[in-house]
C-alpha positions as CSV (number, residue, x, y, z in Angstrom):
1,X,3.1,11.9,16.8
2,X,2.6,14.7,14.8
3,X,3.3,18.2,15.9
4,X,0.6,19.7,14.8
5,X,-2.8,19.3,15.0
6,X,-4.9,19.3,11.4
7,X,-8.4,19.4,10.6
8,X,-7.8,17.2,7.4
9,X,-6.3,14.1,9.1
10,X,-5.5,12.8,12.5
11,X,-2.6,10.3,13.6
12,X,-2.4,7.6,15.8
13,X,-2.6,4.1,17.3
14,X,-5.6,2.8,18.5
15,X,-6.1,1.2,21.6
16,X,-5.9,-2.6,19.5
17,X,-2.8,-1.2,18.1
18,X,-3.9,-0.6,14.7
19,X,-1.4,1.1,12.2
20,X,-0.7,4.8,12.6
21,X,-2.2,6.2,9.6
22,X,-3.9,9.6,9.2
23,X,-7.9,9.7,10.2
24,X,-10.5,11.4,8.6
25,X,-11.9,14.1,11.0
26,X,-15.5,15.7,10.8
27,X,-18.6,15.2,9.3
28,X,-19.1,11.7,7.3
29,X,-17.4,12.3,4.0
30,X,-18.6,11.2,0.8
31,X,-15.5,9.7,0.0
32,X,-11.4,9.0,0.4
33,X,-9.6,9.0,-2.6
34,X,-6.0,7.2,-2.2
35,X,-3.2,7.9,-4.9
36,X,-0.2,6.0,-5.4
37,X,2.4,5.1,-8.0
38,X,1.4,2.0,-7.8
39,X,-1.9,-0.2,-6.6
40,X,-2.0,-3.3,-5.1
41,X,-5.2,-4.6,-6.8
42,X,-5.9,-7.7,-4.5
43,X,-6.5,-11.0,-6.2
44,X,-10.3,-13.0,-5.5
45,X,-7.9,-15.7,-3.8
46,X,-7.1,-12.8,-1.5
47,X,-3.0,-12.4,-0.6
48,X,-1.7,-9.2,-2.7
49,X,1.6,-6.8,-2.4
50,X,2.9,-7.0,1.7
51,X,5.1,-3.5,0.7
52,X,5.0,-1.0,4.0
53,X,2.4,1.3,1.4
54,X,0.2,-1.4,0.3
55,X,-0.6,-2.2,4.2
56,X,-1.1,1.2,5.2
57,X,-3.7,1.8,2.7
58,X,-5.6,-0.9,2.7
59,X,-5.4,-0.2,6.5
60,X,-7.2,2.8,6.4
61,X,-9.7,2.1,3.5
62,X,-11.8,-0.8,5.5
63,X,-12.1,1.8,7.9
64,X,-12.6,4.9,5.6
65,X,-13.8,3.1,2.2
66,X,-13.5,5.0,-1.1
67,X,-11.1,4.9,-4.6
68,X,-7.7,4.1,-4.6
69,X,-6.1,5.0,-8.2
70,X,-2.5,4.2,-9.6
71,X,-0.5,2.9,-11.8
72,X,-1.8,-0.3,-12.5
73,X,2.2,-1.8,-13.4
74,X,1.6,-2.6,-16.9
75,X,3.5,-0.8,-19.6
76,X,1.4,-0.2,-22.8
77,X,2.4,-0.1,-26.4
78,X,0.1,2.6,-27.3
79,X,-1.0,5.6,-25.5
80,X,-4.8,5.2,-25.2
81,X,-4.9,5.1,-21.1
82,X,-8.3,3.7,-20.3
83,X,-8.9,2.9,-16.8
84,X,-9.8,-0.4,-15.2
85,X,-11.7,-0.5,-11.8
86,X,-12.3,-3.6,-9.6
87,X,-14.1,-3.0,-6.7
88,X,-13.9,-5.7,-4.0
89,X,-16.4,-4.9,-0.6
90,X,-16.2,-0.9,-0.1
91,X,-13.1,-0.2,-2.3
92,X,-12.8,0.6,-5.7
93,X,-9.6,0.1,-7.6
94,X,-8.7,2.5,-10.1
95,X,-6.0,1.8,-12.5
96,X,-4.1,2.7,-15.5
97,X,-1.3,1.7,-17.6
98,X,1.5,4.1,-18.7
99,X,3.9,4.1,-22.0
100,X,7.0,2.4,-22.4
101,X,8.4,5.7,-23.2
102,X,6.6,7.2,-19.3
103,X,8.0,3.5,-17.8
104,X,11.9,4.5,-18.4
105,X,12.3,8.1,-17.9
106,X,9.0,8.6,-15.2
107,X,9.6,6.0,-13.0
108,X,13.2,3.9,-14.1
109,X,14.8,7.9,-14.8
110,X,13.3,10.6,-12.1
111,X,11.7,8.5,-9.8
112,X,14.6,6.0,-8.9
113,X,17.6,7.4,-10.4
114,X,17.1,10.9,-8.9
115,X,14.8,11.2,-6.3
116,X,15.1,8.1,-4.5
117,X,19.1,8.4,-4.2
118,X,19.1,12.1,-3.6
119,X,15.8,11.7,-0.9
120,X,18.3,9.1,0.9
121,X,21.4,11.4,0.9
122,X,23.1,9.7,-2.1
123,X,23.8,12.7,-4.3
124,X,26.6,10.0,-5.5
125,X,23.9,8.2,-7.3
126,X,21.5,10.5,-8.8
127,X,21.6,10.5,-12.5
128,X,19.6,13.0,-13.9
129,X,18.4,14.0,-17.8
130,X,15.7,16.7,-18.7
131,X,14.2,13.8,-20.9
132,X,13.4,12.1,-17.8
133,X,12.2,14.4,-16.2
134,X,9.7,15.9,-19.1
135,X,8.6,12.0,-18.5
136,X,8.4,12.5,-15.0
137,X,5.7,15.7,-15.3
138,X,4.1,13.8,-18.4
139,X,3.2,11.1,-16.1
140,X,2.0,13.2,-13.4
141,X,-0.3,15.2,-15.8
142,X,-1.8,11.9,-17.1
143,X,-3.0,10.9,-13.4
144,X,-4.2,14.6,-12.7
145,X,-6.4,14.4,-16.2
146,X,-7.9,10.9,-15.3
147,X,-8.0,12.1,-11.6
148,X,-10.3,15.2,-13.1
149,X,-12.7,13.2,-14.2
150,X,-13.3,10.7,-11.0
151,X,-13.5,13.5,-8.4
152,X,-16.2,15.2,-6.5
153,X,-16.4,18.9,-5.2
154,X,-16.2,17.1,-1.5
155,X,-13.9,14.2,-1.8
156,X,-10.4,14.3,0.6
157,X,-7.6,13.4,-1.6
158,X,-4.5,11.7,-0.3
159,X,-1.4,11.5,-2.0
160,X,1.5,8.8,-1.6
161,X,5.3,9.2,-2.1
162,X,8.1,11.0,-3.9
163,X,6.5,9.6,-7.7
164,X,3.2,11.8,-7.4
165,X,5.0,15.4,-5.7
166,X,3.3,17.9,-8.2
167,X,0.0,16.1,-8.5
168,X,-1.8,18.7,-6.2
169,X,-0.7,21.5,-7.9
170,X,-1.9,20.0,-10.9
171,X,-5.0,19.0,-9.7
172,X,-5.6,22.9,-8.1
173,X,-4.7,24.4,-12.0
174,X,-7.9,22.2,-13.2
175,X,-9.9,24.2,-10.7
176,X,-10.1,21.7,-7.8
177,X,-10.1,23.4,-4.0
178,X,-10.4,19.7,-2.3
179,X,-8.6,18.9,1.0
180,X,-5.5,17.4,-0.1
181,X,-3.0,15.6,2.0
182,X,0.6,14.1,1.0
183,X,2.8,11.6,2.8
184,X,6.4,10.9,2.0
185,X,7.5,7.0,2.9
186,X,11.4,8.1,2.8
187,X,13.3,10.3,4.3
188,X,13.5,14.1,3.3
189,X,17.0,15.7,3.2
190,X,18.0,18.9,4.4
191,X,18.0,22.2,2.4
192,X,21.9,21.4,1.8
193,X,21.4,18.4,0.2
194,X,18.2,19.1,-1.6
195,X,19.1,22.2,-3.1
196,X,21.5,19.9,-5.3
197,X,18.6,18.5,-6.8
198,X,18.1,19.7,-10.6
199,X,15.2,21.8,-10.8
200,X,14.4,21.8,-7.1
201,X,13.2,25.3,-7.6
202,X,10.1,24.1,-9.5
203,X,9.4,20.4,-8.0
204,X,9.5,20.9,-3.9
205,X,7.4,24.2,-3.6
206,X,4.6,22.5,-5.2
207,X,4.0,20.6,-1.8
208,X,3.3,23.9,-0.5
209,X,-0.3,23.1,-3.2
210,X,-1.5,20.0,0.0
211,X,-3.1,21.1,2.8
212,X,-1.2,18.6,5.0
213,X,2.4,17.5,4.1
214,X,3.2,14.3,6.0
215,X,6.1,12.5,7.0
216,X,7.8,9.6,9.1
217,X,10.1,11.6,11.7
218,X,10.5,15.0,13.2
219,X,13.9,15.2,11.9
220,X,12.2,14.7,8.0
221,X,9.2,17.6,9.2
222,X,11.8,20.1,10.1
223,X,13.8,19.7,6.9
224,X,11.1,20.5,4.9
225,X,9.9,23.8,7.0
226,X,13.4,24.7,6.7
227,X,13.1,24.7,2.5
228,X,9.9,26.7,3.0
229,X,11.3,28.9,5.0
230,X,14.6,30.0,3.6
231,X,14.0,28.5,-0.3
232,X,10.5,29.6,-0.5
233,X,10.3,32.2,1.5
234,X,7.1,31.6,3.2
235,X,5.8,33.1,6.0
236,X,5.6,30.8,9.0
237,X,1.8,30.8,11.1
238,X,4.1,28.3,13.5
239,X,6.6,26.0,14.0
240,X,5.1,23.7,11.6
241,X,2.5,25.7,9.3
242,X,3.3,28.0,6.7
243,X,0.7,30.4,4.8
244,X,0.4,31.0,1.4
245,X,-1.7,33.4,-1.0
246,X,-4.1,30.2,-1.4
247,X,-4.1,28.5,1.9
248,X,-2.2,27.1,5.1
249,X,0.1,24.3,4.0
250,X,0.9,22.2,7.6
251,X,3.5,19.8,8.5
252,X,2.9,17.1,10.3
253,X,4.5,14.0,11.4
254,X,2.7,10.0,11.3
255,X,5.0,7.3,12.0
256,X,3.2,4.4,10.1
257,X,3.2,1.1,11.5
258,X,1.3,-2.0,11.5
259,X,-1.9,-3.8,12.8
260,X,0.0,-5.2,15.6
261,X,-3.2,-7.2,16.6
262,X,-4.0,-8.8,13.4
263,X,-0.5,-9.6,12.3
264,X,-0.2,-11.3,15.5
265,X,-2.6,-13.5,15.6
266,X,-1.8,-14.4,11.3
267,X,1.7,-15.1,12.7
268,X,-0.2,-17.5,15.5
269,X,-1.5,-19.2,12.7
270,X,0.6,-19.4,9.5
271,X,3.4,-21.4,11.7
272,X,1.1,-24.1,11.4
273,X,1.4,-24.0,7.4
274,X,2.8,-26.4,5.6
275,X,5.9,-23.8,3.9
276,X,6.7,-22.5,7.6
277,X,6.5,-25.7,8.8
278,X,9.3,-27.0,5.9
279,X,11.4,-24.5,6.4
280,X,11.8,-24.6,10.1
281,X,12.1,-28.6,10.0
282,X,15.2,-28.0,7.5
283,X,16.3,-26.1,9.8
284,X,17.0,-29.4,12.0
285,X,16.9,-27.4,15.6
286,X,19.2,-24.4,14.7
287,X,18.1,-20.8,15.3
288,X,17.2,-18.9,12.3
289,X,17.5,-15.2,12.0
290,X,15.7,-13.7,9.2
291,X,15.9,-10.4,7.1
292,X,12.9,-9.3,4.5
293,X,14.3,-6.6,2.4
294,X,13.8,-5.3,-1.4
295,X,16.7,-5.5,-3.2
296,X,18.1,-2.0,-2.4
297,X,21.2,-0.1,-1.3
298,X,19.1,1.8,1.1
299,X,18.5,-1.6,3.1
300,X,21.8,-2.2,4.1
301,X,22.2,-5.5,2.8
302,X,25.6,-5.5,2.2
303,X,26.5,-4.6,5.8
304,X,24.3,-7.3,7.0
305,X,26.3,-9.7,5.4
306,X,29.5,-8.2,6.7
307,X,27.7,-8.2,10.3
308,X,27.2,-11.9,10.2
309,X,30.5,-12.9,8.6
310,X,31.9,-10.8,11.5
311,X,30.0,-12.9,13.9
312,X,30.8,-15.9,13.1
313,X,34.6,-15.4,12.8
314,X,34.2,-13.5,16.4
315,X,31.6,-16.8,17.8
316,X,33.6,-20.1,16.2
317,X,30.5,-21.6,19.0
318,X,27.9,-20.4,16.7
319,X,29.0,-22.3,13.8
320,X,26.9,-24.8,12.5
321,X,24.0,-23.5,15.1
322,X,22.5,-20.8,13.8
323,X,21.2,-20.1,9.8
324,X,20.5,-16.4,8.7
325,X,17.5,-16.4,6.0
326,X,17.5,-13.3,4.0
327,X,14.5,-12.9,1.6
328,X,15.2,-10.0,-1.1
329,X,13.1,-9.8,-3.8
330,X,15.0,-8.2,-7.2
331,X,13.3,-4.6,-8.0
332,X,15.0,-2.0,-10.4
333,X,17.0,-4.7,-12.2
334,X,17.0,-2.4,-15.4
335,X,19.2,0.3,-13.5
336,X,22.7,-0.1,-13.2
337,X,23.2,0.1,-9.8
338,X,21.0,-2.3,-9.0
339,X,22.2,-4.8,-11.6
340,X,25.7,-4.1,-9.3
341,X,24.5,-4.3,-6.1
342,X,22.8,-7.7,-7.0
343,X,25.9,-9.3,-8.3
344,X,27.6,-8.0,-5.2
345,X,25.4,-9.4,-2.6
346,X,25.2,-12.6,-4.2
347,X,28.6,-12.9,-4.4
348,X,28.9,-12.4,-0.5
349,X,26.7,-14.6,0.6
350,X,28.7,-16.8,-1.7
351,X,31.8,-16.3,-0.4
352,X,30.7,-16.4,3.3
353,X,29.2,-19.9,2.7
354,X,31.9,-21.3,1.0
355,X,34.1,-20.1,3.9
356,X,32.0,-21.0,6.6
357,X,29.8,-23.9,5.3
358,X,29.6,-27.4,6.1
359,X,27.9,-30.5,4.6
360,X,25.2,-30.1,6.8
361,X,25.2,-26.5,7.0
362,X,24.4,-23.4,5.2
363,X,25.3,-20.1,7.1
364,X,23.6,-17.9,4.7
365,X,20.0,-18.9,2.6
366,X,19.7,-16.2,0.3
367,X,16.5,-16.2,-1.2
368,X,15.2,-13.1,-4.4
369,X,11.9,-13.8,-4.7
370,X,8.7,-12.7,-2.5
371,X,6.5,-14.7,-0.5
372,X,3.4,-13.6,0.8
373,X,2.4,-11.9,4.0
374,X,1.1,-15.0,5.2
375,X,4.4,-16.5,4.9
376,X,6.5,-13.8,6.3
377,X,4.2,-13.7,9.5
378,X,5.2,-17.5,10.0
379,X,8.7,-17.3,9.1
380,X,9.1,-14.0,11.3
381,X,7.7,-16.1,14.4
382,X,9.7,-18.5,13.7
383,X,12.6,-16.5,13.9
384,X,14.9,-15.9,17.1
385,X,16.2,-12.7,15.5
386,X,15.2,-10.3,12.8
387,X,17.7,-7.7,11.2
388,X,15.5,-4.9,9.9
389,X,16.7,-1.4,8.5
């Protein structure tokens, strides 16, 4: 739960168990506007992206409905950036392309080869360029001009994720004094560690521009009031709001989850469908345990496998009785890393069947593509055990 109270949003499970996302408080509002890096536009056969985001917001919007604007994922050969909107029930889509140029050094250069490692403690891997990040603020300045246009003098703005960090200050230099609220879906280091960041000075005080900074755990919350307080220098109203000449920026913490409710009973019914039903009868009576997981060193893929090799040199009994599904969709590929850690886990899983296998048997199915949520829900009921991160 979060530590302190806000009069922008309000977190917490319902009593059906509905995901812990922040609620609009107060009078009816006009409208929500959700920004991300990326949208997940659903298709008129229904289905779309099952990422942790995607749910969330879609989550809230059929309770709160309104715009959601992103990237729409396509990379444009020129730079004439018109958006696109689909509106399906209460929701309108709002998307827009970006340059090739914005494509490498916004999201393939800051984004995921500085942020991302350095966010996750892995100074190691952080690969920084001033090109990249000139990309980085040109991106960001493209959604806060299109964003100028869409919004109203009343509309609550909310703001996803590591990709989109100076958008309110960006949004406030064009005049706008909206309620705007951030939430970060990874974790968020300690001064120590983010302090090593290249121009940290300029990039993490602009969250002191939202109204409501959110996160996942306490731990992540008190990290951040500990930059304000001995980076920025801000004075502290309380443990977990800081003032400053413009407004009270608060800290607060939402531990998102799911619908537990509705994915239940899709789970009741997508064992019944005919690719759950395939999968389990190949399975010819052994127990399956299952891992869904991005292709990322932040998943701990590579220890799983190591886990289960482990197990089944410990438990010679369990050979040939139970088959470990791992689904791991490639993402990144163009980085290097990845492009390593992909040859790497393949490789295990290689070697762990080849040592283990039988005829009949595959220890490891090791699967890099996605499947929808549908499909998950089945296989994950199906399952006897799930390894998650």
């Amino acid at each position: 739960m979060g530590k302190f109270p806000s009069d922008l949003f309000d977190g917490g499970l319902d009593p059906d168990g509905h995901a812990l996302v922040p609620k609009l408080r107060g009078p009816l509002l006009e409208r929500l506007i959700v920004v991300s890096n990326r949208v997940a536009v659903p298709s008129h056969k229904g289905g779309g992206q099952v990422g942790g985001l995607a749910v969330a917001i879609e989550s809230l919007l059929k309770r709160h409905p309104g715009i959601w604007f992103g990237w729409s994922g396509n990379v444009s050969p020129s730079e004439d950036f018109e958006l696109k909107t689909t509106h399906r029930g209460d929701i309108s889509y709002v998307v827009t392309d970006i340059a090739e140029s914005d494509y490498q050094e916004y999201y393939n250069g800051f984004a995921n080869r500085v942020l991302w490692p350095i966010l996750h403690y892995r100074l190691d891997l952080a690969e920084f360029s001033r090109r990249d990040l000139s990309g980085y603020r040109r991106v960001n300045a493209q959604f806060a001009a299109q964003l100028h246009a869409l919004l109203r003098d009343d509309d609550v703005i909310w703001i996803h994720d590591y990709h989109l960090i100076p958008l309110a200050k960006m949004l406030r230099d064009r005049g706008h004094r909206n309620k705007i609220g951030f939430f970060l879906h990874i974790p968020f280091p300690p001064p120590e560690i983010l302090t090593a960041l290249p121009h940290h000075d300029w990039l993490i005080p602009q969250l002191s521009a939202y109204d409501l900074v959110g996160f996942q755990t306490d731990n992540d919350a008190a990290n951040f009031a500990r930059y304000l307080q001995n980076e920025c220098r801000l004075p502290k109203r309380s443990e977990f709001s800081f003032q400053t000449p413009e407004r009270a920026v608060r800290i607060a913490v939402f531990p998102i989850g799911i619908e537990t409710a509705d994915f239940n009973a899709l789970a009741r019914r997508s064992v019944r469908s005919p690719m759950v039903r395939d999968v389990v009868e190949s399975l010819s009576g052994r127990a399956m345990v299952i891992g869904v997981d991005r292709l990322d060193y932040s998943k701990g893929l590579a220890q799983r496998m190591d886990a289960f090799e482990r197990f089944l040199s410990v438990y010679p009994d369990w050979r040939g009785k139970v088959t470990y599904l791992q689904i791991t969709p490639k993402t990144r590929s163009q980085i290097l890393e990845y492009a390593e850690m992909e040859r790497a886990i393949g490789a295990a899983a290689g070697r762990i069947n080849g040592t283990f296998g039988e005829a009949a048997w595959t220890p490891i199915r090791y699967v890099n593509r996605a499947y929808s949520r549908t499909a998950l829900a089945g296989l994950y009921r199906s399952a006897r055990a799930a390894l998650a991160k």
